[in-house]
C-alpha positions, 0 to 999 in steps of 0.5 A, spaced: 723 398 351 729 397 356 726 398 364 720 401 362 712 399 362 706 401 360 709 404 354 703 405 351 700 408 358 706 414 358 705 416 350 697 417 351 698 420 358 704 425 356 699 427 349 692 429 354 698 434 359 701 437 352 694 438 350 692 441 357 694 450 356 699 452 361 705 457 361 708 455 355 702 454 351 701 461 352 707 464 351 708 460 344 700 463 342 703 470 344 710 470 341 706 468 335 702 473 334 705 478 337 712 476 332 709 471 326 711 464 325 718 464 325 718 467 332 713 462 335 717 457 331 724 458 335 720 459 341 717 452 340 723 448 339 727 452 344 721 450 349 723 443 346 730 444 347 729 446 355 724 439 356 731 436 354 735 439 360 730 437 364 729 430 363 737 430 362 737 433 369 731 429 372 735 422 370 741 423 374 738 426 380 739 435 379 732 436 379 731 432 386 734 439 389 728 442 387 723 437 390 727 436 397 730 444 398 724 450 399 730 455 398 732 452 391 726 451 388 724 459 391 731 461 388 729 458 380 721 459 382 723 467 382 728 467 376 723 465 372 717 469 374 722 475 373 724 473 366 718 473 364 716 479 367 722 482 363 720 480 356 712 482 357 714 489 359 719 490 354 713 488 349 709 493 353 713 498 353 716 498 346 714 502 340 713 499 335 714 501 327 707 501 325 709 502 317 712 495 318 707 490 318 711 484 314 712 477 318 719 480 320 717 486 323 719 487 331 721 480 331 727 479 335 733 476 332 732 468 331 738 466 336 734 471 342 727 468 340 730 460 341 734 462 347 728 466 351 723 460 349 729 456 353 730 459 359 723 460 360 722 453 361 728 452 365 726 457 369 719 453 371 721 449 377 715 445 376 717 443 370 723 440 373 718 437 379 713 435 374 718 430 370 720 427 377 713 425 379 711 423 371 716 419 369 718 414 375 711 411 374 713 407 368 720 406 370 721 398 372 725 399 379 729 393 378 731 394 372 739 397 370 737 401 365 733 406 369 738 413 367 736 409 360 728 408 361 729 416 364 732 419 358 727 415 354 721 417 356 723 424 357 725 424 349 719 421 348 715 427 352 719 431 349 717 429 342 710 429 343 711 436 346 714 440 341 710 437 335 704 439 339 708 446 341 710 447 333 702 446 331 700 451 336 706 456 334 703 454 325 696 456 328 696 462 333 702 465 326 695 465 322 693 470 326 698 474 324 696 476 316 690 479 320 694 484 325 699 485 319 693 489 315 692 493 321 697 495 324 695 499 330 691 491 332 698 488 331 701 494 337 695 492 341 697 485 339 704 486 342 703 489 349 697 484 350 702 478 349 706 482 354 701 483 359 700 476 359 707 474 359 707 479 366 701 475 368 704 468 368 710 471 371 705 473 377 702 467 377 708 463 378 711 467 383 705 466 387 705 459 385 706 454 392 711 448 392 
Protein backbone atom coordinates (compact mmCIF):
# COMPACT_ATOMS: atom_id res chain seq x y z
CA UNK A 1 0.00 0.00 0.00
CA UNK A 2 0.99 3.45 -0.92
CA UNK A 3 3.81 4.96 1.84
CA UNK A 4 2.82 2.30 4.28
CA UNK A 5 4.79 -0.84 5.91
CA UNK A 6 4.05 -3.40 8.03
CA UNK A 7 0.42 -3.41 7.12
CA UNK A 8 -0.26 -6.76 8.69
CA UNK A 9 1.70 -5.39 12.05
CA UNK A 10 -0.97 -2.18 11.98
CA UNK A 11 -4.42 -4.38 11.33
CA UNK A 12 -3.41 -6.94 14.36
CA UNK A 13 -2.18 -4.00 16.66
CA UNK A 14 -5.26 -1.77 15.97
CA UNK A 15 -7.73 -5.05 16.61
CA UNK A 16 -5.75 -6.16 20.29
CA UNK A 17 -6.59 -1.53 21.17
CA UNK A 18 -10.19 -1.80 19.77
CA UNK A 19 -10.54 -5.17 21.98
CA UNK A 20 -9.06 -3.41 25.19
CA UNK A 21 -12.38 -1.58 27.13
CA UNK A 22 -12.19 2.34 27.18
CA UNK A 23 -14.30 5.26 27.18
CA UNK A 24 -16.22 4.28 24.15
CA UNK A 25 -16.74 0.61 25.02
CA UNK A 26 -18.39 1.66 27.98
CA UNK A 27 -20.57 4.41 26.71
CA UNK A 28 -21.89 1.71 23.69
CA UNK A 29 -22.67 -0.95 26.56
CA UNK A 30 -24.67 1.60 28.77
CA UNK A 31 -26.61 3.16 25.78
CA UNK A 32 -27.36 -0.10 24.66
CA UNK A 33 -28.88 -1.34 27.65
CA UNK A 34 -30.18 1.69 28.76
CA UNK A 35 -31.92 2.54 25.15
CA UNK A 36 -31.75 -1.09 22.86
CA UNK A 37 -30.38 -1.80 19.94
CA UNK A 38 -31.05 1.10 17.79
CA UNK A 39 -29.47 3.39 20.39
CA UNK A 40 -26.10 1.44 20.78
CA UNK A 41 -26.22 1.21 16.92
CA UNK A 42 -26.11 4.89 16.32
CA UNK A 43 -23.74 5.35 19.16
CA UNK A 44 -21.42 2.86 17.27
CA UNK A 45 -21.48 4.34 14.03
CA UNK A 46 -21.54 7.86 15.35
CA UNK A 47 -18.21 6.94 17.32
CA UNK A 48 -17.09 5.45 14.09
CA UNK A 49 -18.12 8.66 12.31
CA UNK A 50 -15.73 10.99 15.00
CA UNK A 51 -12.54 8.38 14.35
CA UNK A 52 -12.77 9.67 10.92
CA UNK A 53 -12.45 13.41 11.76
CA UNK A 54 -9.74 12.40 13.56
CA UNK A 55 -7.68 10.56 11.21
CA UNK A 56 -8.85 13.41 8.66
CA UNK A 57 -7.62 16.16 11.30
CA UNK A 58 -4.33 13.98 12.22
CA UNK A 59 -3.10 13.56 8.32
CA UNK A 60 -3.05 17.20 7.69
CA UNK A 61 -1.54 18.52 10.85
CA UNK A 62 -5.04 19.83 13.25
CA UNK A 63 -4.27 17.42 15.84
CA UNK A 64 -0.57 18.43 16.55
CA UNK A 65 -2.19 21.56 18.55
CA UNK A 66 -3.54 19.05 20.91
CA UNK A 67 0.11 17.43 21.33
CA UNK A 68 2.15 20.91 21.37
CA UNK A 69 -0.65 23.41 23.01
CA UNK A 70 -1.33 22.54 27.18
CA UNK A 71 -3.98 25.18 26.92
CA UNK A 72 -5.69 23.37 23.62
CA UNK A 73 -5.68 20.22 24.79
CA UNK A 74 -7.27 21.36 28.64
CA UNK A 75 -9.94 23.47 26.72
CA UNK A 76 -11.50 19.90 24.39
CA UNK A 77 -10.20 17.64 27.69
CA UNK A 78 -12.81 19.68 29.75
CA UNK A 79 -15.56 19.96 26.93
CA UNK A 80 -15.46 16.65 26.69
CA UNK A 81 -15.66 15.61 30.24
CA UNK A 82 -18.86 18.06 30.62
CA UNK A 83 -20.62 16.56 27.68
CA UNK A 84 -20.49 13.60 29.17
CA UNK A 85 -21.34 14.63 32.68
CA UNK A 86 -24.38 16.20 30.84
CA UNK A 87 -25.74 12.92 29.18
CA UNK A 88 -25.45 10.99 32.59
CA UNK A 89 -27.22 13.30 34.59
CA UNK A 90 -29.69 13.59 32.45
CA UNK A 91 -29.91 9.79 32.40
CA UNK A 92 -29.94 10.07 36.06
CA UNK A 93 -32.19 12.66 36.51
CA UNK A 94 -34.81 11.69 34.17
CA UNK A 95 -38.40 9.67 34.75
CA UNK A 96 -38.83 7.27 32.95
CA UNK A 97 -42.30 5.92 31.95
CA UNK A 98 -42.27 2.37 33.27
CA UNK A 99 -45.44 1.14 31.43
CA UNK A 100 -43.08 1.67 28.27
CA UNK A 101 -40.77 -1.10 28.41
CA UNK A 102 -40.62 -1.73 24.18
CA UNK A 103 -37.18 -1.35 22.55
CA UNK A 104 -38.10 2.14 21.55
CA UNK A 105 -38.92 3.42 25.03
CA UNK A 106 -36.86 6.31 26.21
CA UNK A 107 -34.88 6.34 23.43
CA UNK A 108 -33.75 9.32 22.22
CA UNK A 109 -34.41 10.62 18.64
CA UNK A 110 -32.05 8.65 16.20
CA UNK A 111 -30.14 11.91 14.80
CA UNK A 112 -29.45 12.85 18.86
CA UNK A 113 -28.20 9.00 19.68
CA UNK A 114 -25.51 9.44 16.37
CA UNK A 115 -24.54 12.88 17.08
CA UNK A 116 -23.70 12.62 20.87
CA UNK A 117 -21.87 9.19 20.13
CA UNK A 118 -19.92 11.57 17.70
CA UNK A 119 -19.04 14.22 19.89
CA UNK A 120 -17.98 12.07 22.58
CA UNK A 121 -15.38 10.80 20.64
CA UNK A 122 -14.49 14.29 19.10
CA UNK A 123 -14.27 15.50 22.39
CA UNK A 124 -11.57 13.14 23.93
CA UNK A 125 -8.26 14.77 23.11
CA UNK A 126 -6.46 11.38 23.60
CA UNK A 127 -8.02 10.15 20.79
CA UNK A 128 -6.64 12.95 18.68
CA UNK A 129 -3.24 12.07 20.32
CA UNK A 130 -3.60 8.73 20.28
CA UNK A 131 -4.06 8.51 16.11
CA UNK A 132 -0.70 10.92 16.10
CA UNK A 133 1.37 8.38 17.96
CA UNK A 134 -0.18 5.23 16.26
CA UNK A 135 -0.01 5.99 12.93
CA UNK A 136 3.30 7.34 12.06
CA UNK A 137 5.05 4.20 12.80
CA UNK A 138 3.86 2.43 10.02
CA UNK A 139 4.30 5.36 7.74
CA UNK A 140 7.44 5.35 5.25
CA UNK A 141 9.21 8.75 5.84
CA UNK A 142 10.17 9.09 2.61
CA UNK A 143 7.38 8.33 0.72
CA UNK A 144 5.03 11.07 -1.00
CA UNK A 145 2.18 9.52 -0.18
CA UNK A 146 2.02 10.13 3.62
CA UNK A 147 -1.60 12.25 3.80
CA UNK A 148 -2.47 9.04 1.61
CA UNK A 149 -0.76 6.17 3.62
CA UNK A 150 -2.45 8.54 7.07
CA UNK A 151 -6.17 8.52 5.55
CA UNK A 152 -5.54 4.77 4.97
CA UNK A 153 -4.63 3.61 8.10
CA UNK A 154 -7.04 5.68 10.04
CA UNK A 155 -10.28 4.20 7.57
CA UNK A 156 -8.66 1.00 8.44
CA UNK A 157 -8.68 1.51 12.34
CA UNK A 158 -11.67 2.79 11.84
CA UNK A 159 -13.30 -0.01 10.09
CA UNK A 160 -11.91 -2.37 12.47
CA UNK A 161 -13.16 -0.11 15.36
CA UNK A 162 -16.79 0.29 14.29
CA UNK A 163 -17.34 -3.45 13.38
CA UNK A 164 -16.00 -4.26 17.06
CA UNK A 165 -18.31 -1.15 18.53
CA UNK A 166 -21.10 -2.57 16.37
CA UNK A 167 -20.96 -6.33 18.06
CA UNK A 168 -20.46 -4.72 21.55
CA UNK A 169 -23.63 -2.59 20.80
CA UNK A 170 -25.73 -6.21 19.31
CA UNK A 171 -24.47 -7.85 22.37
CA UNK A 172 -24.80 -5.51 25.28
CA UNK A 173 -29.19 -4.94 23.35
CA UNK A 174 -29.57 -8.64 24.38
CA UNK A 175 -29.71 -7.52 27.68
CA UNK A 176 -32.21 -5.18 27.02
CA UNK A 177 -35.36 -7.91 26.72
CA UNK A 178 -34.44 -8.72 30.26
CA UNK A 179 -34.79 -5.12 31.61
CA UNK A 180 -38.02 -4.64 29.32
CA UNK A 181 -39.75 -7.66 31.49
CA UNK A 182 -38.82 -5.48 34.45
CA UNK A 183 -39.21 -2.15 34.42
CA UNK A 184 -38.31 -0.88 37.44
CA UNK A 185 -34.44 -2.93 36.48
CA UNK A 186 -34.51 -0.88 33.31
CA UNK A 187 -34.95 2.47 35.43
CA UNK A 188 -32.18 1.22 37.47
CA UNK A 189 -30.47 0.39 34.30
CA UNK A 190 -30.76 3.70 32.96
CA UNK A 191 -29.35 5.96 35.79
CA UNK A 192 -26.62 3.17 36.18
CA UNK A 193 -25.50 4.28 32.60
CA UNK A 194 -25.67 7.77 33.71
CA UNK A 195 -23.66 7.14 36.62
CA UNK A 196 -21.05 5.60 34.56
CA UNK A 197 -21.02 8.15 31.94
CA UNK A 198 -20.50 10.81 35.14
CA UNK A 199 -17.81 8.91 35.95
CA UNK A 200 -16.04 8.83 32.66
CA UNK A 201 -16.64 12.46 32.40
CA UNK A 202 -14.56 12.76 36.07
CA UNK A 203 -12.09 10.68 35.10
CA UNK A 204 -11.10 12.65 32.01
CA UNK A 205 -11.00 15.67 33.39
CA UNK A 206 -8.66 14.62 35.84
CA UNK A 207 -6.76 12.60 33.34
CA UNK A 208 -3.18 14.33 32.63
CA UNK A 209 -1.61 15.47 29.24
Amino acid sequence: MPGIHDYGVFVLTGVLLNLTPGQDTFYILGRSIAEGKRAGVLSALGIGAGSVVHTLAAAIGLSAILATSAVAFAVVKLAGAAYLVYLGARMILSRPDLAAVGDTARASAPGAVFRQGMLTNLLNPKVALFFLALMPQFIDTASSARVVAFVLLGVTFTTTGTIWCLVLALAAARFRGFFAARPRASSLASRAAGALFVAIGIRLAVSRH
